[in-house]
C-alpha positions in Angstrom: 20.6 -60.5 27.2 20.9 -64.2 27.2 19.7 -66.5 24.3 19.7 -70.5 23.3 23.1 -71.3 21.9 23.1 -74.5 19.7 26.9 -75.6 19.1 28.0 -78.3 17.3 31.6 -79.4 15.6 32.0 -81.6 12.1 34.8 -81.7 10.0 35.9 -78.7 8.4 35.5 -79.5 4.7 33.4 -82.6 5.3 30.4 -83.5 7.3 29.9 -85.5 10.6 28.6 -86.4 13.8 27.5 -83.5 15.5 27.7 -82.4 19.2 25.6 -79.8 21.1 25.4 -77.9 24.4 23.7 -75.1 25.4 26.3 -72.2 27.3 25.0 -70.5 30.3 24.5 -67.0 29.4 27.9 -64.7 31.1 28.3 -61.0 30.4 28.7 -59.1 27.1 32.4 -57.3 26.8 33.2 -54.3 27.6 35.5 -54.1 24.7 34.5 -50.9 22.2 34.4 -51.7 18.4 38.0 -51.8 16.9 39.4 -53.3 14.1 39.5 -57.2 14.2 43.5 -57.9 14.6 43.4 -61.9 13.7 45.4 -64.0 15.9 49.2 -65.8 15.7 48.7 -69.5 15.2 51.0 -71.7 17.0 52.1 -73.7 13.3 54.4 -75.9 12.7 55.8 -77.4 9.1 57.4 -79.6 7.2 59.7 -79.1 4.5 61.9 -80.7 1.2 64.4 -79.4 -0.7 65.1 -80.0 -4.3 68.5 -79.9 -5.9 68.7 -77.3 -8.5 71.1 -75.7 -10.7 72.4 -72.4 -9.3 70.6 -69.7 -10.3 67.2 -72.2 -10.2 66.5 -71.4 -6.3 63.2 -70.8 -5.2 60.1 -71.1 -2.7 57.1 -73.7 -2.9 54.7 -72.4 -0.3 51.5 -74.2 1.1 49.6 -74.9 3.7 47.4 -77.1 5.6 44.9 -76.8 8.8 46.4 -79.7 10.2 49.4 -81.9 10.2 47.1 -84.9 8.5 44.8 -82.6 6.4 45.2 -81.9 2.9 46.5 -79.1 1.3 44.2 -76.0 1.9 42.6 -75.2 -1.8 40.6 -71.6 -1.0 43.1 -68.3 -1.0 45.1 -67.1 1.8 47.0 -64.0 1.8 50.9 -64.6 1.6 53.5 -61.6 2.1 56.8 -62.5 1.3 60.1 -60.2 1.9 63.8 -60.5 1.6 66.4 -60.0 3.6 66.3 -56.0 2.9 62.9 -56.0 4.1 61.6 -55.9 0.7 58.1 -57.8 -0.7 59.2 -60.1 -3.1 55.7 -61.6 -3.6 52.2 -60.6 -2.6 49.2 -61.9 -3.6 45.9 -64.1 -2.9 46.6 -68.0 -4.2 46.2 -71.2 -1.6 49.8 -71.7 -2.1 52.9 -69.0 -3.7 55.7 -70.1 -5.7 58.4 -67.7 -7.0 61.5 -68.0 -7.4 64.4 -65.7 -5.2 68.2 -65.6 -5.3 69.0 -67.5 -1.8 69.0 -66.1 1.7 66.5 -65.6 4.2 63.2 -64.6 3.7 60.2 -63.5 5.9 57.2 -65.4 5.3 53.5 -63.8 6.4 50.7 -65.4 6.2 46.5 -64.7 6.6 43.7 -66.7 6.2 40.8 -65.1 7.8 41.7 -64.5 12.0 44.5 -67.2 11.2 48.0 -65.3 11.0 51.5 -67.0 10.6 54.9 -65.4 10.6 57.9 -67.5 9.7 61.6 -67.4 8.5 62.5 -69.7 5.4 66.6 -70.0 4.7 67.2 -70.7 1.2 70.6 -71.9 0.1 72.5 -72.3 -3.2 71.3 -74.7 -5.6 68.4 -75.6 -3.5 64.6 -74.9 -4.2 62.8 -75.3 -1.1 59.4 -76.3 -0.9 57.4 -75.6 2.8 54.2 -77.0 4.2 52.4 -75.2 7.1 50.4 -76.5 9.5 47.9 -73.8 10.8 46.4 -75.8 13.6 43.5 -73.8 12.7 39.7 -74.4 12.9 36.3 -72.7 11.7 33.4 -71.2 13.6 29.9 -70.6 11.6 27.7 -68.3 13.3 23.9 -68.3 12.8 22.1 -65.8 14.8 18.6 -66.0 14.7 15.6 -63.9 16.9 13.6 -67.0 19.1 10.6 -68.4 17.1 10.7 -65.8 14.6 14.1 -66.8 12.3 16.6 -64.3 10.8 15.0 -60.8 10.6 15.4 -58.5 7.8 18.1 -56.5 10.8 21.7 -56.7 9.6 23.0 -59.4 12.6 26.9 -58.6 13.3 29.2 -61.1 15.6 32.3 -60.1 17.3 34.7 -63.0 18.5 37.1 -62.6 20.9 40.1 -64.8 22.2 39.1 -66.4 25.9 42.2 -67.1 28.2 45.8 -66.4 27.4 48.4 -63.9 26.9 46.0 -62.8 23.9 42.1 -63.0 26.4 39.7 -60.3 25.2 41.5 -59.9 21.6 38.7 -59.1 18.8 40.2 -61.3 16.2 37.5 -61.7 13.4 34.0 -59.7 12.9 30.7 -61.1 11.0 27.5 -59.3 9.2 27.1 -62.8 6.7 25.0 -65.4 8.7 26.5 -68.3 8.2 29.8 -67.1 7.1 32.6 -69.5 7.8 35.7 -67.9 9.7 38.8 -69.7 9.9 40.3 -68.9 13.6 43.7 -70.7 15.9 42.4 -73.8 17.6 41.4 -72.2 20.9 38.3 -70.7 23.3 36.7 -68.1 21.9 33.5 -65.4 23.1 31.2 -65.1 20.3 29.2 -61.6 20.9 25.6 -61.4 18.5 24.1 -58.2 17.9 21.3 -56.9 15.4 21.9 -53.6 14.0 19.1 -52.1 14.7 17.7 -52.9 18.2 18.4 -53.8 21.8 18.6 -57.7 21.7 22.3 -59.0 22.5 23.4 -62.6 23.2 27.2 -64.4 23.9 28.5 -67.9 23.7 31.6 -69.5 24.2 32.9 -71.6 21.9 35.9 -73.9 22.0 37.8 -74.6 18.1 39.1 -77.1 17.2 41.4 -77.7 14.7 40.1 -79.1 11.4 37.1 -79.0 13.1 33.8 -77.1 11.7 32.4 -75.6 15.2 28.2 -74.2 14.2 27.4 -72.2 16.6 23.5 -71.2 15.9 22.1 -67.9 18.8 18.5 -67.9 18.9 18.1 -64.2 20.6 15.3 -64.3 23.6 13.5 -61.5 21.9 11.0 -60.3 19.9 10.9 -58.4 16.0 9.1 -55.6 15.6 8.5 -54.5 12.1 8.0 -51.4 11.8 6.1 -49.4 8.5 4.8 -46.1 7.2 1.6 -46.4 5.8 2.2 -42.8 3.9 4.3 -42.5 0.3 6.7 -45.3 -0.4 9.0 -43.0 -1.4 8.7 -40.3 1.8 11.9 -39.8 3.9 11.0 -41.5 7.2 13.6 -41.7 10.4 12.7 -44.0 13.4 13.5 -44.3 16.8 12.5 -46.5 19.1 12.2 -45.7 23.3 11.7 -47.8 26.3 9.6 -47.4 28.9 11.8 -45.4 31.1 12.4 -43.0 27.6 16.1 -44.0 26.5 16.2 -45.0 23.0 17.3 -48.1 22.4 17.3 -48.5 18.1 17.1 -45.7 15.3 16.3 -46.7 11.7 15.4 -45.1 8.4 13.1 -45.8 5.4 9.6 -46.5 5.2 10.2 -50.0 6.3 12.6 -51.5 9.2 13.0 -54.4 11.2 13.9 -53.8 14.7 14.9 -56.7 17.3 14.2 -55.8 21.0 14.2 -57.3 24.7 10.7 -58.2 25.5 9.3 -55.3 26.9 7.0 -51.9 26.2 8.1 -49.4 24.0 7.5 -46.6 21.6 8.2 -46.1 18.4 8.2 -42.9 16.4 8.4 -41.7 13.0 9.8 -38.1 12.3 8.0 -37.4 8.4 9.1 -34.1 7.2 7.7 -31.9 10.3 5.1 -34.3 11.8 6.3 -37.0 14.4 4.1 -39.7 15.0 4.1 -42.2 17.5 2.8 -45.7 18.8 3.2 -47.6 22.4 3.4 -51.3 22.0 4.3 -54.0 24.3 6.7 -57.0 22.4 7.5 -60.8 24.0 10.4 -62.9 23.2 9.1 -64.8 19.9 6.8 -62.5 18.8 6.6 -60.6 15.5 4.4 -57.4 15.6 3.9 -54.7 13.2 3.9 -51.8 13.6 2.3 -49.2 11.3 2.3 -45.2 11.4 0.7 -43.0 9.0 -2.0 -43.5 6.5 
């Protein structure tokens, strides 16, 4: 279950120094698969106002990951509603600008597992123009199995909030290696998973705002890549048992990669009415394949 965890933080947007530490290995979460929620961010702002002829009010809206960063330049979802509960604006920009008859307004906000909810008051003749500061950081995720890289296996991370009112939240889920996710500055439990297989591994990871934090799983495990040596073109479902007969990974197609626990297993391959099957021992490291049919 436990892997080498490489984390290091640079600046968001920019490179730099980097720092590593390997995590001991702790157990995976009990938590079932459920949709990622995000998580509030504690934000703060600042704001001007602009004298304008009545009838001329309106919002400037932007943001920022932290209260000396520049103005963030990729899309973030803003919601924007009036005092009827009404959307007045809705849409994918890095900043939204409309302009509303004054009164107060309800401002939502989502960038990534960042979320922000905040009240604006706009008054006659003003047009006011808002900055946020998501005190918000990023977390790239690389897993990879131990000696052998990133297998053909679709990888999938889960990260959870550690500590707090909010501990055990699943705020953000991964299947892109390397796919930057912009989270709260905060402790967070990064589960790694293959989609076929048995292999599992979990770090914890503190963000940090403006911060870039890489964390990089090498999975103790081994690939096994498994192949039909029949048609190309011959339905083909896979499964794979342990030694004490559970199966532990299920695939289809005449090709699959499957990441496992070092261990001795079995793999068979159902082909129309046949089933045929192989017993094959894999280490952490190692790539085997394995080939069924003629």
């Amino acid at each position: 279950m436990a892997g080498l965890f490489l984390v290091s933080q640079a600046a968001l947007l920019a490179p730099g120094a980097a720092r590593s530490a390997q995590n001991p290995a702790v157990e995976l979460s009990a938590i079932p698969n459920s949709e990622a929620r995000g998580l509030e961010a504690s934000p703060s702002h600042d704001i001007a106002i602009e004298i304008v002829s009545p009838g001329q009010e309106g919002l400037e809206l932007s943001a920022r990951l932290t209260d000396d960063g520049g103005l963030i330049e990729r899309d973030l979802h803003w919601t924007i509603r009036n005092p009827d509960g009404e959307t007045v604006y809705a849409g994918d920009s890095p900043g939204a600008e409309i302009s509303v008859p004054p009164g107060e307004y309800a401002v939502d906000i989502r960038y990534d597992a960042v979320k922000l909810s905040s009240y604006v008051t706009l008054l006659e003749g003003n047009r006011l123009m808002v900055s946020y500061v998501l005190n918000a950081g990023g977390v790239r995720i690389l897993p990879r199995v131990k000696d052998v890289g990133l297998p053909a296996a679709k990888p999938s991370s889960r990260i959870f909030v550690l500590g707090g009112k909010a501990n055990g939240q699943l705020v953000a889920t991964s299947e892109l290696p390397g796919e930057i996710i912009r989270v709260p500055e905060g402790d967070y439990r990064i589960e790694s998973r293959f989609a076929a297989g048995n292999a599992a591994a979990v770090v914890d990871v503190h963000v940090k705002a403006g911060k870039l934090s890489a964390v990089e799983i090498d999975h103790k495990a081994g690939l096994a890549r498994l192949s039909y040596g029949g048609l190309a073109e011959t339905p083909v479902a896979w499964s794979i048992r342990n030694a004490d007969g559970q199966t532990v990974a299920a695939a289809e197609g005449a090709t699959a990669d499957v990441v496992l626990l070092p261990g001795t297993y079995t793999a068979s391959a159902s082909v129309g009415g046949d089933t045929l099957s192989m017993t094959f021992q894999i280490a952490s490291g190692e790539a085997r394949d394995i080939v069924l049919g003629n």
